[in-house]
N, C-alpha and C positions, 0 to 999 in steps of 0.2 A: 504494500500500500504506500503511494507516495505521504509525504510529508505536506500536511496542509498550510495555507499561508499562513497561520495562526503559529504554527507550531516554526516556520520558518524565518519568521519575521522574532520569534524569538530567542534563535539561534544568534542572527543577527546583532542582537541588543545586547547577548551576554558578553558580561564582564570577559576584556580582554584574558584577565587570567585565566578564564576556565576556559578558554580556546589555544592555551598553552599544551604541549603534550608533558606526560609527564615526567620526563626523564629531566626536563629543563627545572622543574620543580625541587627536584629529589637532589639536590644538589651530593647527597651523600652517595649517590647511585651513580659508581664505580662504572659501570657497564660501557656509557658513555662518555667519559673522561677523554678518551681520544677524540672527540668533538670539540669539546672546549680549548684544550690542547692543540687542535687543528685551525681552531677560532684565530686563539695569540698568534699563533704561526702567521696566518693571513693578514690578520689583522697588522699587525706589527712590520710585514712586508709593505701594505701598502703605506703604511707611514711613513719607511724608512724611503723607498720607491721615492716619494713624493721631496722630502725633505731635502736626500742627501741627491737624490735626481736634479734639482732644479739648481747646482751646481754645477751639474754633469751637463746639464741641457744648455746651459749659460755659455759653457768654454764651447760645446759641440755650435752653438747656435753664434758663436763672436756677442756676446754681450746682447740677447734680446729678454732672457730672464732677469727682470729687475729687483733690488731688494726685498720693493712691499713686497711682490707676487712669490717670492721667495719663504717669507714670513706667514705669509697669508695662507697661502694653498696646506702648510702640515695642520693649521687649525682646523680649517675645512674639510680638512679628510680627518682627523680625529672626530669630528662632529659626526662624520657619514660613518665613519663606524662602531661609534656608539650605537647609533640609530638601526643600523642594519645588524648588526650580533652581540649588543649590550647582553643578551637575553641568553645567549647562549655560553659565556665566556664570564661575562661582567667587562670585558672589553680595558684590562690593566692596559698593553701594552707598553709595559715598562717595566723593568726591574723595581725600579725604585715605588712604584704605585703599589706592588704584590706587595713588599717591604711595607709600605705603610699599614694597608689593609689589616696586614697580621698582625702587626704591634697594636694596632688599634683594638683589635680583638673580633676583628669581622671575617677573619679568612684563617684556614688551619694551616699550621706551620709544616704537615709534611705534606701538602700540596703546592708552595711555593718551589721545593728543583725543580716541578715537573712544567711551572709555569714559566721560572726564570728562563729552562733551556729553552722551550715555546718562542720565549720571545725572543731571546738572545737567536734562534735559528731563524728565527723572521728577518731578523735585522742584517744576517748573513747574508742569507738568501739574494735579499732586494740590494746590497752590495755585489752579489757576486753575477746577478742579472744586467746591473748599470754597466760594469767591465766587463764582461761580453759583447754585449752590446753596442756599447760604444767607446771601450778603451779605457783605459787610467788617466783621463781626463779631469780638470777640474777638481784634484786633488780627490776624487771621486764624494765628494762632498763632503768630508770628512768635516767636524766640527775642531776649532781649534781659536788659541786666544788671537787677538786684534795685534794689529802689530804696535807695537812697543808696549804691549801688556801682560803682565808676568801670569805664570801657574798660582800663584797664590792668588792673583786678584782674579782669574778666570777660577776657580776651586771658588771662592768666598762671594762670585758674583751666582754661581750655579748653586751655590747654596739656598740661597737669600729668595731668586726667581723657582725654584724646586719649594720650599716653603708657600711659596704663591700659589703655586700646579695644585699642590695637595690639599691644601688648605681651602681650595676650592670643590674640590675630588671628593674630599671627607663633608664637607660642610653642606657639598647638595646630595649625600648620597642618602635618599627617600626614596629608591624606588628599585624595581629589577631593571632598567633600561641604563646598568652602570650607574648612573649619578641623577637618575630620575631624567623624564624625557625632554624638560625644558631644561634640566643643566650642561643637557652634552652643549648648549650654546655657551654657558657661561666657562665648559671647559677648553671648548677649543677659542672662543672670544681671549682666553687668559693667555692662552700660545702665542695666538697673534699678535697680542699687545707687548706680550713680553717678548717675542721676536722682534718688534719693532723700533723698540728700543736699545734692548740689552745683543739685540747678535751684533752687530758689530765691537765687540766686547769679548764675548767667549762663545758665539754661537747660539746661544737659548736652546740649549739640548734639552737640559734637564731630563735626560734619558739615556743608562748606559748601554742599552740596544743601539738605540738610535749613534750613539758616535763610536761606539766599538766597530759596529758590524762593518763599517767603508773603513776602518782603521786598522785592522785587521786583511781586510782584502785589499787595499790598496798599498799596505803598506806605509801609510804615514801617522807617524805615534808623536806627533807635537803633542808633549802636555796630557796625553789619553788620560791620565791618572784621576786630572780634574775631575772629567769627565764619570768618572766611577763615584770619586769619593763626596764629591758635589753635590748628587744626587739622593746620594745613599743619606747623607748626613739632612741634609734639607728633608727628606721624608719625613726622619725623625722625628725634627724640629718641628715640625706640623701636625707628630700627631702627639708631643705632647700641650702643642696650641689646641688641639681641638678638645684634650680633655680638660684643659681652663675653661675653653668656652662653651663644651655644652656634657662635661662629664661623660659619664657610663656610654657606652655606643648603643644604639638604636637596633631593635630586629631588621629594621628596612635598610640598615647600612648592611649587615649582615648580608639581606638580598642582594642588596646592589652589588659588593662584592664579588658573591659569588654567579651573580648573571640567574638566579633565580626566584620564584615567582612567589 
């Protein structure tokens, strides 16, 4: 017997969560771990793709990739894949994000190897795609300090902009869509802003996928170290700010975390 419009038009109505399946739910449910895991992987490639690409695109193109658009496009695609696999992942894409999560008390600690490699192979990946494709070019986008700017002020400026990431990360995180559906703007709005200012400085990685993975494949280790201890320490920093400002962590950070519902 088909399904009357009564009964159709109800389907329609229900609450997105109960149109979730339930693997996405069951966060404890092992089964599909290699989804989530395959989530970072992608996720985390097209970040890296986009970031340390538009370097690559820059030298390949004689200078048509410009700063802003440089700045601009990793917040943009952070935002797109919140939006598209929040739900499946929680959508970290970053070491230093997993790092926070757990300290906060929203993600289990023997599930972070399995994320860090995830991501850290994302970020390989979309490095070891650009030099193929186009050469060791453009330093292959590698993030690195400004010129006449030391490792200690690019370390203490990735600090300071990773405390900002997070601190935005944690403070909208209400919801299974990563940081609730309207903050994936406010997370990648923060990239942007903070690319906009602070890369010419140290880059505005605040991600050690993101500046390892071209660093590694291409071969250029100006200062990498920053680049780790920067963001590692900036998490931190963030998530003992967020237990001044709103205490005990929340069941919905918990979801958001872990990408389920």
């Amino acid at each position: 017997m088909e399904p009357s419009p009564h009964q159709l038009e109800s389907v329609w109505l229900r609450e997105p969560e109960e149109l979730q399946t339930a693997w996405t739910r069951d966060f404890d449910n092992l089964s599909h771990e290699w989804r989530r895991l395959f989530s970072e992987v992608l996720g985390t490639f097209l970040l890296v793709l986009v970031a340390a690409g538009s370097a690559v695109v820059d030298a390949r193109s004689h200078g048509q990739v410009p700063l802003d658009a440089a700045v601009v496009a990793p917040g943009l695609m952070v935002m797109a894949i919140i939006y598209f696999m929040g739900t499946v992942s929680g959508a970290h894409l970053n070491p230093a994000v997993t790092i926070a999560f757990t300290l906060r008390g929203n993600f289990p600690w023997k599930r972070v190897p399995g994320y860090v490699i995830a991501e850290m192979t994302g970020g390989l990946l979309a490095a070891v795609f650009l030099r193929a494709t186009f050469g060791n070019i453009g330093q292959l986008g590698v993030t690195m300090p400004g010129t006449g700017i030391s490792g200690g002020t690019t370390t203490l400026m990735e600090i300071v902009l990773t405390v900002g990431l997070v601190s935005v990360i944690l403070g909208t995180a209400s919801g299974a869509r990563n940081v609730g559906s309207n903050a994936a703007l406010a997370v990648g709005g923060y990239i942007i802003l903070a690319g906009l200012w602070a890369a010419p400085i140290s880059g505005a990685s605040m991600n050690p996928a993101r500046s390892l993975g071209p660093a590694i494949v291409g071969g250029h280790w100006t200062d990498w170290w920053a680049y780790v201890i920067g963001p590692i320490i900036g998490s931190t920093v963030a998530v003992g700010f967020a237990w001044i400002l709103r205490g005990a962590p929340s069941k919905a950070a918990d979801k958001a975390a872990q990408g389920s519902i």
